[in-house]
LORORO-480172 format. One record per residue (C-alpha): residue in three letters; residue number from 1; y, x, z. Coordinates in pm, 1 decimal, decimal comma, always signed. Example, Ala and Ser with C-alpha at 12.3 -4.5 7.8 and 13.67 -1.06 7.14 Angstrom:
BEGIN
[ALA; 1; [-450,0; +1230,0; +780,0]]
[SER; 2; [-106,0; +1367,0; +714,0]]
# end
This chain:
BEGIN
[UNK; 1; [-2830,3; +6716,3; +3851,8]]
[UNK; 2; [-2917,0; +6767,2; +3473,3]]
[UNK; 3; [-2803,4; +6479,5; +3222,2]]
[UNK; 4; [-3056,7; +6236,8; +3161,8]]
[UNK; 5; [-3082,1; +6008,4; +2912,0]]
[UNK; 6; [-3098,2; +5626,9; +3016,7]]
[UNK; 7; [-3235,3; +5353,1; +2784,5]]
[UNK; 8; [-3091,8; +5065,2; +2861,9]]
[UNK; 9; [-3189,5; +4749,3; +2708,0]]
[UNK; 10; [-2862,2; +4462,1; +2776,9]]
[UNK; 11; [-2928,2; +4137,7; +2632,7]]
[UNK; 12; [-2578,4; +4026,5; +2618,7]]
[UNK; 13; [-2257,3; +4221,2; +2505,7]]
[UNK; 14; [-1952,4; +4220,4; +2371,7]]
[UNK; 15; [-1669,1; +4391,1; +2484,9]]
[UNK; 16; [-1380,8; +4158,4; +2343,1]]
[UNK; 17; [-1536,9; +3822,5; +2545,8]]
[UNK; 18; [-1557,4; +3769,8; +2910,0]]
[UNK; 19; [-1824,5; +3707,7; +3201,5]]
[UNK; 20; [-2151,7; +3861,5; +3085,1]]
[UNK; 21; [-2065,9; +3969,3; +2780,7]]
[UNK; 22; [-1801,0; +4170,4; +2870,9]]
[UNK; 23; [-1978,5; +4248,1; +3203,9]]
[UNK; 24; [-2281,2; +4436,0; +2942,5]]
[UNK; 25; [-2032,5; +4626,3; +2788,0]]
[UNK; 26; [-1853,0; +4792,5; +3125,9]]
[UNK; 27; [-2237,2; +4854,3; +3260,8]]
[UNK; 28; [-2329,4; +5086,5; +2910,0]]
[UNK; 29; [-1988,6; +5223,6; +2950,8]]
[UNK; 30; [-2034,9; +5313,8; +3301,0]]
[UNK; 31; [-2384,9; +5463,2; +3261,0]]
[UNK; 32; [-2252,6; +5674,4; +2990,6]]
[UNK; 33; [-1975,0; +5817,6; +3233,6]]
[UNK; 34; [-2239,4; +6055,9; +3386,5]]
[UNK; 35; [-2580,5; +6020,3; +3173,3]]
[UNK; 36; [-2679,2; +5934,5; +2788,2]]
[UNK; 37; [-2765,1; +5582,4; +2687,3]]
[UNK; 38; [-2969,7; +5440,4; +2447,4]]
[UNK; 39; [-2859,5; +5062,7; +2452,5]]
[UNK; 40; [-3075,0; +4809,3; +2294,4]]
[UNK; 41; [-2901,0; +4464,9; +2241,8]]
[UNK; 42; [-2899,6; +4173,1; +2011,4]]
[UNK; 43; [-2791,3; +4209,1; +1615,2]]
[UNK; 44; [-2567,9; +3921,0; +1700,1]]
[UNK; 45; [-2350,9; +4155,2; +1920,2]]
[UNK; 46; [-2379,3; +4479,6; +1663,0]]
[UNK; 47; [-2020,4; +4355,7; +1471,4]]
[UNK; 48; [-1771,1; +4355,4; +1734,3]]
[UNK; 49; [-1920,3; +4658,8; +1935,4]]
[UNK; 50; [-1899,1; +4892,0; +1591,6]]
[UNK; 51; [-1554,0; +4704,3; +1545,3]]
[UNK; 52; [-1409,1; +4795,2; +1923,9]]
[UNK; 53; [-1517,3; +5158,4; +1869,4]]
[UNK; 54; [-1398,9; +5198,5; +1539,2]]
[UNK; 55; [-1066,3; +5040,4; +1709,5]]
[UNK; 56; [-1076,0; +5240,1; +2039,7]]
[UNK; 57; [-1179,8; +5586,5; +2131,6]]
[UNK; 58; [-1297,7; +5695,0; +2440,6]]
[UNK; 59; [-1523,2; +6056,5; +2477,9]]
[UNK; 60; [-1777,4; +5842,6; +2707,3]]
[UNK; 61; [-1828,8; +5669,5; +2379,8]]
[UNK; 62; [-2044,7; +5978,9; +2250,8]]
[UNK; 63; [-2304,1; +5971,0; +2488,9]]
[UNK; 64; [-2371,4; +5580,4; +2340,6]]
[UNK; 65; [-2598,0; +5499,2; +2086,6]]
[UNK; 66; [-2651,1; +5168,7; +2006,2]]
[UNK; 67; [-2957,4; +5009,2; +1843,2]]
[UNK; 68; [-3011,4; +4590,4; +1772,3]]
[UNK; 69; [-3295,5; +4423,7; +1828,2]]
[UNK; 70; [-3378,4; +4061,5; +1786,1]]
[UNK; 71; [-3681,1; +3789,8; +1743,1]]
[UNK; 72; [-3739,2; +3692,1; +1379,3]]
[UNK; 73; [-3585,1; +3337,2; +1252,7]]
[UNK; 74; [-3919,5; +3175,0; +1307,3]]
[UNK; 75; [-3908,5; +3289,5; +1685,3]]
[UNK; 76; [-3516,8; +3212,7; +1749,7]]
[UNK; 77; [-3432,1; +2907,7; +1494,8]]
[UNK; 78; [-3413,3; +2666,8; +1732,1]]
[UNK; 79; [-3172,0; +2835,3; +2010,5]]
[UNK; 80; [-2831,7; +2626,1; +2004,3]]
[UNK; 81; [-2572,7; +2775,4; +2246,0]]
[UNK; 82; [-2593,6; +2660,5; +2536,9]]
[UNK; 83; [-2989,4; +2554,6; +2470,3]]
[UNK; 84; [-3300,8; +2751,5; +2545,5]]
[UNK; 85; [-3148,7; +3095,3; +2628,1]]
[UNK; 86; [-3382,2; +3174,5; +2930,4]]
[UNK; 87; [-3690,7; +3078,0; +2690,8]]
[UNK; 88; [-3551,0; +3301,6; +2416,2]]
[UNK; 89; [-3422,0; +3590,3; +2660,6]]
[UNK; 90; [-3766,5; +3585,5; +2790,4]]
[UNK; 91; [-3902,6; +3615,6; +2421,5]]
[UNK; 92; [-3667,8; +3933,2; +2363,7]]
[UNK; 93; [-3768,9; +4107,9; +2658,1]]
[UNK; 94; [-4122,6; +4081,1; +2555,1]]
[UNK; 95; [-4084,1; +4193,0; +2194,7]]
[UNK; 96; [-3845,5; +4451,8; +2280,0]]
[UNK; 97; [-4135,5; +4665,5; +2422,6]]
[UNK; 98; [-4331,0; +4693,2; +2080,9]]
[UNK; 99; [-4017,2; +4786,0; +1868,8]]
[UNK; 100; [-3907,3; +5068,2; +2106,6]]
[UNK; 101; [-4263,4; +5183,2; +2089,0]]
[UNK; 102; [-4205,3; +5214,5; +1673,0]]
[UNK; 103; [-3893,2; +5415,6; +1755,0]]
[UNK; 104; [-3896,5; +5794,6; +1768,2]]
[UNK; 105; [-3664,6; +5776,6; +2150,2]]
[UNK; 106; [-3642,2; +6051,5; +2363,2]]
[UNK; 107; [-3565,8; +5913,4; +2723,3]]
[UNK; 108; [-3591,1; +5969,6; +3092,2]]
[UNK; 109; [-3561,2; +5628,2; +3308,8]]
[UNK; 110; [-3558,3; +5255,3; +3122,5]]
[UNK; 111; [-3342,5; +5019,3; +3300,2]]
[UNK; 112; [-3302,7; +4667,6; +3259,7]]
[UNK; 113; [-2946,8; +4557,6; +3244,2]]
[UNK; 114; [-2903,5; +4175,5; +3241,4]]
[UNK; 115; [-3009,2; +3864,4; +3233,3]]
[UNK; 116; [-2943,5; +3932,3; +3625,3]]
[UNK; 117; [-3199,6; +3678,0; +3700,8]]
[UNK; 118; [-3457,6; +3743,3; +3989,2]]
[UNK; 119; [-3706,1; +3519,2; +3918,6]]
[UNK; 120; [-3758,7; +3621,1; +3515,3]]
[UNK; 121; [-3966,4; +3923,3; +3438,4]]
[UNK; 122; [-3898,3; +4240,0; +3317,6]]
[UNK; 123; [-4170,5; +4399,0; +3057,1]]
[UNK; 124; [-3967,3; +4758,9; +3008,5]]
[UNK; 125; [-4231,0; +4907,2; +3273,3]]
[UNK; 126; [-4461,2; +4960,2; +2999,2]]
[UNK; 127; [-4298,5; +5203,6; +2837,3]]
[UNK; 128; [-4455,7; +5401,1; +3146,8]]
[UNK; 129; [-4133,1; +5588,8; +3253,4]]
[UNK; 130; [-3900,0; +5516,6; +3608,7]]
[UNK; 131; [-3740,2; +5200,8; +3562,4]]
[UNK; 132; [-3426,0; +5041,8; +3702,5]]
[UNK; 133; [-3403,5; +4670,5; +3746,2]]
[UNK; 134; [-3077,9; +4472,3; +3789,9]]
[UNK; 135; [-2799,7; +4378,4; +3901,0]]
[UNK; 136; [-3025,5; +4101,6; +4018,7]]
[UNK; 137; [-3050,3; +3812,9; +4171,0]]
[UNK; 138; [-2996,5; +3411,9; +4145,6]]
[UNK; 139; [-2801,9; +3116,2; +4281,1]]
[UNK; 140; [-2939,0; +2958,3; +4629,4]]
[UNK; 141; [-2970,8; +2565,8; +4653,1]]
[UNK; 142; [-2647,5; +2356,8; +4700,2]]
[UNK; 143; [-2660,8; +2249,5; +5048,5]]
[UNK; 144; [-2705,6; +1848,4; +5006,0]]
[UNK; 145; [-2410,0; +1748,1; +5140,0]]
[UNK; 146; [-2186,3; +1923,5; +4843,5]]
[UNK; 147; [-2309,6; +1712,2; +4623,7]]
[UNK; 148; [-2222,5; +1380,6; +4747,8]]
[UNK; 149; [-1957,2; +1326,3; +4520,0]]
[UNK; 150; [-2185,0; +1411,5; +4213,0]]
[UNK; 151; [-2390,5; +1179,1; +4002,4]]
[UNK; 152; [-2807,8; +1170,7; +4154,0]]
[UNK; 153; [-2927,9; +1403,3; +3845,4]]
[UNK; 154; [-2750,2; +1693,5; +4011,5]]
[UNK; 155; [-2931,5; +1671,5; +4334,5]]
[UNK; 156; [-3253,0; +1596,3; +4120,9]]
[UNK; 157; [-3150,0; +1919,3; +3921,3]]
[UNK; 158; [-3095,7; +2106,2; +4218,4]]
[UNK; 159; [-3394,6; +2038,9; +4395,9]]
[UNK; 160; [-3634,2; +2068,9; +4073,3]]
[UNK; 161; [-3454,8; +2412,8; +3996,4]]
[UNK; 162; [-3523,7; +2574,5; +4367,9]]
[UNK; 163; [-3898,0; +2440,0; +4345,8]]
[UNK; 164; [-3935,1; +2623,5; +4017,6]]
[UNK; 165; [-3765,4; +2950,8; +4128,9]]
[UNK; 166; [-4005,7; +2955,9; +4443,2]]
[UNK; 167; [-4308,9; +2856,0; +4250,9]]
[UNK; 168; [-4170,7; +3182,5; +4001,4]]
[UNK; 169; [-4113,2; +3390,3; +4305,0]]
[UNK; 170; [-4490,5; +3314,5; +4507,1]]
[UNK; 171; [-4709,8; +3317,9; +4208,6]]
[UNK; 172; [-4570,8; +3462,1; +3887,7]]
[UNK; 173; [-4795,6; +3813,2; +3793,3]]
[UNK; 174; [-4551,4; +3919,0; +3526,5]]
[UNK; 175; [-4304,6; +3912,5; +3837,3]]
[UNK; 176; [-4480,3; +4088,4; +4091,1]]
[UNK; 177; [-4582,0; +4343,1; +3801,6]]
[UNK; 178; [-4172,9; +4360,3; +3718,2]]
[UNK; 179; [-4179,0; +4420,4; +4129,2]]
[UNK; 180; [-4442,4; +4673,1; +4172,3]]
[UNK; 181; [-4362,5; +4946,1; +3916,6]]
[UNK; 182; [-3949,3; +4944,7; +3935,4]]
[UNK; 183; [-3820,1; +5267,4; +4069,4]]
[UNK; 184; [-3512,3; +5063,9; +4224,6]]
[UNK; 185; [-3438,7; +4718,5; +4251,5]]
[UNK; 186; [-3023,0; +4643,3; +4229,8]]
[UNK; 187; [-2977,7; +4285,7; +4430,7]]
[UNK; 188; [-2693,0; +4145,3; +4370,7]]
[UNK; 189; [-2718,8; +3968,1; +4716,3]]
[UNK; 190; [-2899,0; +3980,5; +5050,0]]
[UNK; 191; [-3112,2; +3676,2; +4975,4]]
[UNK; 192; [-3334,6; +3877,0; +4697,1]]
[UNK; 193; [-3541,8; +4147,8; +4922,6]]
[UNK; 194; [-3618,2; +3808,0; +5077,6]]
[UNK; 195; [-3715,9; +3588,5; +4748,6]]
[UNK; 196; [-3902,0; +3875,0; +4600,4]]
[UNK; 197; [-4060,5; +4022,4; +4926,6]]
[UNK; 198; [-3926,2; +4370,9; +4835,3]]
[UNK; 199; [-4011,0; +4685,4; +5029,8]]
[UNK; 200; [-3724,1; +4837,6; +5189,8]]
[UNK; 201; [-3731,7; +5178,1; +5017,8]]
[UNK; 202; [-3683,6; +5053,7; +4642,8]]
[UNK; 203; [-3373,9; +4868,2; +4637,8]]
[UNK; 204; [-3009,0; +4820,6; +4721,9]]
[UNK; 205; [-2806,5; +4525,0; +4774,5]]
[UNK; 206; [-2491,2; +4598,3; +4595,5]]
[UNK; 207; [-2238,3; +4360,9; +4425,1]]
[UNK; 208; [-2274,1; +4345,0; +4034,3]]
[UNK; 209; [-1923,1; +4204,7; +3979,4]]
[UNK; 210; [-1623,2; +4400,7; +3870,0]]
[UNK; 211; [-1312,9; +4397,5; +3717,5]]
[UNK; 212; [-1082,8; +4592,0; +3481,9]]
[UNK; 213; [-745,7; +4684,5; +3651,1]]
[UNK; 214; [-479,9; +4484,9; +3515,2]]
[UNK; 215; [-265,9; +4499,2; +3823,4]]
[UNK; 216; [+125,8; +4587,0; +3788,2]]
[UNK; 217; [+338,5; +4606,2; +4105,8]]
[UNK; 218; [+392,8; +4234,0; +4264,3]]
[UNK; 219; [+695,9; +4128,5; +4235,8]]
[UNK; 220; [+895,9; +3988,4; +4569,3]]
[UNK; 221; [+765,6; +3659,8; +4640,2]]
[UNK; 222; [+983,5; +3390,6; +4655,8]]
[UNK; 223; [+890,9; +3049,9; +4917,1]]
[UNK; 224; [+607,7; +2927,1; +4651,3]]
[UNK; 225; [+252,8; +2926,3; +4816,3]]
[UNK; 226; [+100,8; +2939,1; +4492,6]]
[UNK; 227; [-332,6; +2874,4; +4545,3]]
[UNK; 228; [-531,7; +2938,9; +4215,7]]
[UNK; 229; [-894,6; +2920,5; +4114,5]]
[UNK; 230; [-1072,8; +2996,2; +3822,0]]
[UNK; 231; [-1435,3; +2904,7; +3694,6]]
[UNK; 232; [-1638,3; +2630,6; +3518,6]]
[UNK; 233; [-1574,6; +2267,7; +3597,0]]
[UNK; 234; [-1944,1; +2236,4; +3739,3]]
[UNK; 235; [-2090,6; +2160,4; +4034,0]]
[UNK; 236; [-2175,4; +2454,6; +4172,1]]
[UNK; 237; [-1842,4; +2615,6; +4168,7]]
[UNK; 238; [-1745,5; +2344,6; +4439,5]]
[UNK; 239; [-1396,4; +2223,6; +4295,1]]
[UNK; 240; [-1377,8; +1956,2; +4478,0]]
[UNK; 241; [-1389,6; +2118,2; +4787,3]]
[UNK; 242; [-1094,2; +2317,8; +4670,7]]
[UNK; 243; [-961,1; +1988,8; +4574,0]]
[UNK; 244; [-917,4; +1796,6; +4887,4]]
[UNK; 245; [-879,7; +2070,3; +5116,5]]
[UNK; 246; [-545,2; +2169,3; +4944,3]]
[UNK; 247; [-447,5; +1788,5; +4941,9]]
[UNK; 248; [-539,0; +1783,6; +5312,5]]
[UNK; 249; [-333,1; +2125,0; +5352,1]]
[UNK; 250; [-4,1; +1980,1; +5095,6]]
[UNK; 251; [-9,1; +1669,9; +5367,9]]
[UNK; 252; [+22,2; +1851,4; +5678,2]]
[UNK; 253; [+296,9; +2004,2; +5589,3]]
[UNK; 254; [+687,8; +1860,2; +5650,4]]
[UNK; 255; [+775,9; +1698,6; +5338,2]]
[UNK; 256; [+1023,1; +1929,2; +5281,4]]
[UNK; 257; [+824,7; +2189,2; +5273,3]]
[UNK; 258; [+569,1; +2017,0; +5026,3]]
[UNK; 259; [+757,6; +2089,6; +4703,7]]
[UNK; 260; [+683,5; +2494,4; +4794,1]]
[UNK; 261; [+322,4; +2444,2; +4747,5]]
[UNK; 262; [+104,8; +2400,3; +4447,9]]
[UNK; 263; [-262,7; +2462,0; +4317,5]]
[UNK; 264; [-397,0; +2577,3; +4014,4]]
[UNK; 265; [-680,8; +2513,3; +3881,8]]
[UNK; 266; [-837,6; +2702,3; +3539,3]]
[UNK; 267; [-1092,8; +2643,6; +3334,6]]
[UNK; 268; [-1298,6; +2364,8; +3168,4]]
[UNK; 269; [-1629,4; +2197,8; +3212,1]]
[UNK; 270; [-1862,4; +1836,4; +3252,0]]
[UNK; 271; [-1695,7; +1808,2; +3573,4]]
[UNK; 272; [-1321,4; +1776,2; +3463,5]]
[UNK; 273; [-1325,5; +1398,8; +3489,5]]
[UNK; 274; [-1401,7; +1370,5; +3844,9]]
[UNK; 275; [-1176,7; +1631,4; +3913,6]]
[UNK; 276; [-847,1; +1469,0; +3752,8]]
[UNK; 277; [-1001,7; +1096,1; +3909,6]]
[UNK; 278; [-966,4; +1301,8; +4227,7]]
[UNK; 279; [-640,1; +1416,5; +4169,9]]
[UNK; 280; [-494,8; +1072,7; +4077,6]]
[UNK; 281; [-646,9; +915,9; +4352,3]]
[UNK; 282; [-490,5; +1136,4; +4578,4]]
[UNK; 283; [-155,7; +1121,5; +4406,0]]
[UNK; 284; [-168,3; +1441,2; +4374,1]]
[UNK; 285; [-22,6; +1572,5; +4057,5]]
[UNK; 286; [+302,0; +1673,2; +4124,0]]
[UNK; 287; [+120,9; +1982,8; +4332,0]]
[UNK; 288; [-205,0; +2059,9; +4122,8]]
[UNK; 289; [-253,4; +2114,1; +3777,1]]
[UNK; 290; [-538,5; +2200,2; +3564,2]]
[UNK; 291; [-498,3; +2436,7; +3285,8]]
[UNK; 292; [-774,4; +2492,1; +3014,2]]
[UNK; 293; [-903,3; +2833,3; +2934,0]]
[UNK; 294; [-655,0; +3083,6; +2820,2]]
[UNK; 295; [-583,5; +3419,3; +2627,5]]
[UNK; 296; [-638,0; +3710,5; +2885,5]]
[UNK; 297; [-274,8; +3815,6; +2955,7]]
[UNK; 298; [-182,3; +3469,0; +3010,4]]
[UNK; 299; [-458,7; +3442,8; +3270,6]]
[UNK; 300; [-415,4; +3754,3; +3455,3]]
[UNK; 301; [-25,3; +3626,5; +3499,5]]
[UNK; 302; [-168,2; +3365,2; +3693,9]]
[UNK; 303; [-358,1; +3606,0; +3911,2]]
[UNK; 304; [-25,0; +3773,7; +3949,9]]
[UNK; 305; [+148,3; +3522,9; +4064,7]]
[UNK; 306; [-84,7; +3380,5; +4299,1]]
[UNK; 307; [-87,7; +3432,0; +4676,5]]
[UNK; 308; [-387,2; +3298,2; +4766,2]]
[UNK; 309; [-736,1; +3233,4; +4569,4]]
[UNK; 310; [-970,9; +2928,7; +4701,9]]
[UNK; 311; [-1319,8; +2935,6; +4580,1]]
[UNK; 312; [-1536,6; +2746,2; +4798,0]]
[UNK; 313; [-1795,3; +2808,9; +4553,9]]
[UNK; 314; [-2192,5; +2821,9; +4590,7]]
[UNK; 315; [-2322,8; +3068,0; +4345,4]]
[UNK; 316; [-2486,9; +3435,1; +4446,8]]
[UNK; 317; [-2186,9; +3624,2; +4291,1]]
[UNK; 318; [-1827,3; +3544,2; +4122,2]]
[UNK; 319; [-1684,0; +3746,2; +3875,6]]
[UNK; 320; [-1364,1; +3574,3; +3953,1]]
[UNK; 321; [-1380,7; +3741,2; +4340,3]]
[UNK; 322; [-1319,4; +4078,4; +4157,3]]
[UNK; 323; [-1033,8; +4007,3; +3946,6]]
[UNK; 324; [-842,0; +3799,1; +4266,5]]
[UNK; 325; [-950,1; +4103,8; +4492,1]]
[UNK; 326; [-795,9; +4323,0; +4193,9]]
[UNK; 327; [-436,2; +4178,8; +4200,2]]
[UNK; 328; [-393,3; +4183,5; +4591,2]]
[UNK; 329; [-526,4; +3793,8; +4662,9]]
[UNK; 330; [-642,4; +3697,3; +4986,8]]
[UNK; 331; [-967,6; +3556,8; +4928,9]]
[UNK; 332; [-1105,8; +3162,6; +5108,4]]
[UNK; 333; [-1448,9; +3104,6; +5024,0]]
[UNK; 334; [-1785,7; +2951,2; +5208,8]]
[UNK; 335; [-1961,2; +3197,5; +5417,5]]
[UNK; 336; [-2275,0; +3213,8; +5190,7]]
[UNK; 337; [-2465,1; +3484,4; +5025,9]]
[UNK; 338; [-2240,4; +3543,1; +4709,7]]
[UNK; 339; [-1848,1; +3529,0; +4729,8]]
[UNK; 340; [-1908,1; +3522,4; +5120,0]]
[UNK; 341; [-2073,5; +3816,3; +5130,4]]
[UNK; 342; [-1839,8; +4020,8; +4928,1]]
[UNK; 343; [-1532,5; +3992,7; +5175,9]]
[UNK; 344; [-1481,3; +4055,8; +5506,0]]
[UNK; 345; [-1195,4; +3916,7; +5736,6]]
[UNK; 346; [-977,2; +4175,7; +5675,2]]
[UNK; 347; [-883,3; +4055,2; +5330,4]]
[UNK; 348; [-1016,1; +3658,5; +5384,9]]
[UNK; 349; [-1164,1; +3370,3; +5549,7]]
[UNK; 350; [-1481,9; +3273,6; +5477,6]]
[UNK; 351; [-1583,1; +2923,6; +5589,6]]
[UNK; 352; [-1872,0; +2806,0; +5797,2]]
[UNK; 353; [-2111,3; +2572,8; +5558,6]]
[UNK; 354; [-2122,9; +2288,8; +5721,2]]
[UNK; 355; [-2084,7; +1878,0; +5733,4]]
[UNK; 356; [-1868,1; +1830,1; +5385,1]]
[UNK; 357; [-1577,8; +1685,8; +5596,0]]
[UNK; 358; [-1599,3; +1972,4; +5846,6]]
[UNK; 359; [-1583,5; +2200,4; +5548,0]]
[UNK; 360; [-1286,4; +2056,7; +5381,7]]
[UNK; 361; [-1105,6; +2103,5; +5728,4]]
[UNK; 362; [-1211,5; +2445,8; +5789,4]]
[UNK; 363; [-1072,5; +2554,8; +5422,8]]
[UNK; 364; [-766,5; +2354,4; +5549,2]]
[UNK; 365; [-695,8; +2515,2; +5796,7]]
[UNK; 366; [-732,3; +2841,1; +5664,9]]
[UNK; 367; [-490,6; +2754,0; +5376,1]]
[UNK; 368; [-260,2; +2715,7; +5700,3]]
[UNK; 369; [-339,4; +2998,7; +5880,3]]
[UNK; 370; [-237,6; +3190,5; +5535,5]]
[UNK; 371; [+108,4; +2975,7; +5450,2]]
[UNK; 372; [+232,4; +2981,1; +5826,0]]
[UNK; 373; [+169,0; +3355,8; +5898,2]]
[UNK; 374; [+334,4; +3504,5; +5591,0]]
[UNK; 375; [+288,2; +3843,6; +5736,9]]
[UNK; 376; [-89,4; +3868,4; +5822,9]]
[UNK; 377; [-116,0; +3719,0; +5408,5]]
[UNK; 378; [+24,0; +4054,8; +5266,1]]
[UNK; 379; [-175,1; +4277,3; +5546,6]]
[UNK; 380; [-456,2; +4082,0; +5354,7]]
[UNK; 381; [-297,8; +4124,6; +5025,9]]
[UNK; 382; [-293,4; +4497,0; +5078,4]]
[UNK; 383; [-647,7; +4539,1; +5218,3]]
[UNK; 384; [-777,9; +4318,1; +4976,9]]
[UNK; 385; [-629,7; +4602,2; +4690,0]]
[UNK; 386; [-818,9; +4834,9; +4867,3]]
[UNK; 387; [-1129,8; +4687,9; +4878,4]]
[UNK; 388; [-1115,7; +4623,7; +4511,6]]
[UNK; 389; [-1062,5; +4985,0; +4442,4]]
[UNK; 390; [-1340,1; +5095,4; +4691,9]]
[UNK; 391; [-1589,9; +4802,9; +4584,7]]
[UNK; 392; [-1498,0; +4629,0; +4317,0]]
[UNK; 393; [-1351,4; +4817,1; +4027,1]]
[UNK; 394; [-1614,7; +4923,9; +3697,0]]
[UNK; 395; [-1553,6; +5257,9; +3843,0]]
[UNK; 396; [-1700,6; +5199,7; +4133,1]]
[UNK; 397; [-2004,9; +5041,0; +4007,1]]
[UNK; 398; [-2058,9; +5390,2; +3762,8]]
[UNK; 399; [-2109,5; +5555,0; +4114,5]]
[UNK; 400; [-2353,1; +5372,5; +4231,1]]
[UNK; 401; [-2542,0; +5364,0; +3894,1]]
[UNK; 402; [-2520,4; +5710,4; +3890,2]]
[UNK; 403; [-2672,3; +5738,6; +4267,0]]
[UNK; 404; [-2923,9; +5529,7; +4150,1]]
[UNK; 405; [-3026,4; +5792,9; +3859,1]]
[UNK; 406; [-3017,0; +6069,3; +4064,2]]
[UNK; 407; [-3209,7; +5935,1; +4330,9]]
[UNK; 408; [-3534,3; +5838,7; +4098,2]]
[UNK; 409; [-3443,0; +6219,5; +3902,0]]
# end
């Protein structure tokens, strides 16, 4: 196949900063592996991308060329972080169109990067050329009874949020427009063809998530059971499931064998309150602790030495899946459509949703299964390497970018 030239319009990047931002960067980098890119993003993001190439140099970095868009002051002035960045992504996307239009560009297919959402149009099908939409998709409802332990505006939130995303899904024409004239559709999940009512021969269901390699050679494990999980204190990411089942694991354990086991929880969030009352309720702080945010090399220590990661968590994807699946870890999640879809049982146990106390035993028990047959943890350690490096590593997700080109060329 002849080199084409992709123009790629990423909303969010920046590749010294984590999650999304850093998640923009790999997906220019790995388009430019096998094809040109034009990459349209924000002025905000235009000092630390000419700063990291300046700083690092790479020959993929010659088929980039970056140009920065963004709304004037009278359109943007009153996004805070944190505040009205759907609104004001959706603002971009539609202005974008008009100022590639005043550009002299020579390209073959348009493809729209991120926001990742499934329910917010894409307007790059005007430009009249094959387009690529995605990685996307969104987060499904919190089952009801996850949320007992959370305040009444986060089951008002949740239900309000799903009726808006189906009312988006069933009668929005700038969606079904976005729908009709993409080339291919990436889902991040299996619930999109679903949401969106997609036709069978324009997408793929792939997972976006990824994760640089920062794995060194594990070092012999001593008796520590070490659990860790990593995310924002909210409740989606289910914390307090992760909470009490590793209480109700620490407690059926001999006392002796108690002092082996600990959890660790990172990161920070609205949520870190409940979490600690939880904790000191339980008298429970002599085996968990929760560590802020940290620099990158301190957190991927943690990963390393980790045997197990517990993420009972309810969104469509998880970043975090890819770096634990990176370092070796044995993965315990809910068997939903994002981190339960992404492992198998080879290399984890994915959890039934069900009643909330059923579901704390079930991620119990699997915490159990892991600590009292050390031997079937590192067959999972092993396959769950080699699923990272099949699945989940940036290089991985080039190939099936680049499959995606070649198919629409």
């Amino acid at each position: 196949m002849s080199i084409k030239t992709i123009l790629a319009t990423c909303y969010t990047v920046n590749p010294y900063r984590g999650s999304k931002e850093k998640m923009g960067w790999n997906f220019i980098v790995q388009i430019a592996r096998y094809q040109k890119v034009i990459a349209i993003t924000r002025k905000k993001n235009q000092a630390p991308i000419e700063k990291y190439l300046n700083e690092n140099k790479n020959p993929v970095f010659n088929n980039i060329t970056f140009l920065y868009f963004d709304l004037p002051n009278w359109m943007r002035f009153w996004k805070k972080e944190g505040r009205g960045g759907l609104l004001h992504y959706y603002m971009w996307q539609r202005s974008i169109v008009p100022f590639i239009k005043r550009q002299t560009l020579s390209f073959d297919i348009v493809h729209n990067v991120n926001f990742n959402t499934d329910w917010m149009p894409s307007f790059l099908w005007k430009l009249n050329k094959p387009m690529v939409w995605g990685p996307v998709g969104s987060n499904s409802r919190i089952p009801k009874q996850y949320l007992k332990l959370y305040s009444k505006k986060h089951h008002l939130f949740n239900e309000l949020t799903w009726i808006v995303k189906n009312l988006i899904w069933k009668h929005s024409q700038s969606l079904q427009k976005t729908i009709d004239n993409s080339t291919h559709i990436w889902c991040m999940n299996r619930n999109v063809p679903t949401n969106l009512g997609l036709k069978e021969e324009n997408y793929s269901i792939h997972p976006p998530v990824a994760s640089e390699d920062f794995f060194s050679a594990k070092k012999e494990k001593s008796n520590q059971f070490n659990v860790l999980s990593v995310g924002r204190f909210v409740a989606l990411k289910g914390f307090d499931l992760t909470i009490n089942a590793f209480i109700g694991f620490v407690r059926s354990l001999p006392r002796g064998e108690q002092k082996y086991c600990k959890l660790t929880l990172i990161g920070t969030g609205p949520e870190k309150e409940l979490y600690q009352k939880i904790i000191d309720q339980n008298d429970a702080n002599d085996c968990i602790e929760i560590l802020e945010w940290m620099d990158q090399q301190s957190l991927m220590q943690k990963y390393q030495d980790a045997t197990v990661f517990l993420f009972p968590s309810h969104e469509g994807a998880g970043m975090v899946i890819a770096e634990a699946l990176s370092f070796g870890l044995p993965i315990i999640c809910l068997d939903n459509d994002g981190p339960g879809q992404y492992i198998t049982e080879a290399m984890g146990i994915a959890v039934p949703e069900q009643s909330y106390t059923d579901t704390i035993i079930g991620l119990k028990q699997a915490l159990l299964k892991l600590y009292k047959i050390p031997h079937l943890t590192k067959i999972m350690s092993d396959r769950a390497r080699k699923h990272y490096e099949e699945k989940f590593s940036w290089e991985s997700r080039g190939a099936h970018l680049k499959n995606i080109y070649n198919k629409i060329a």
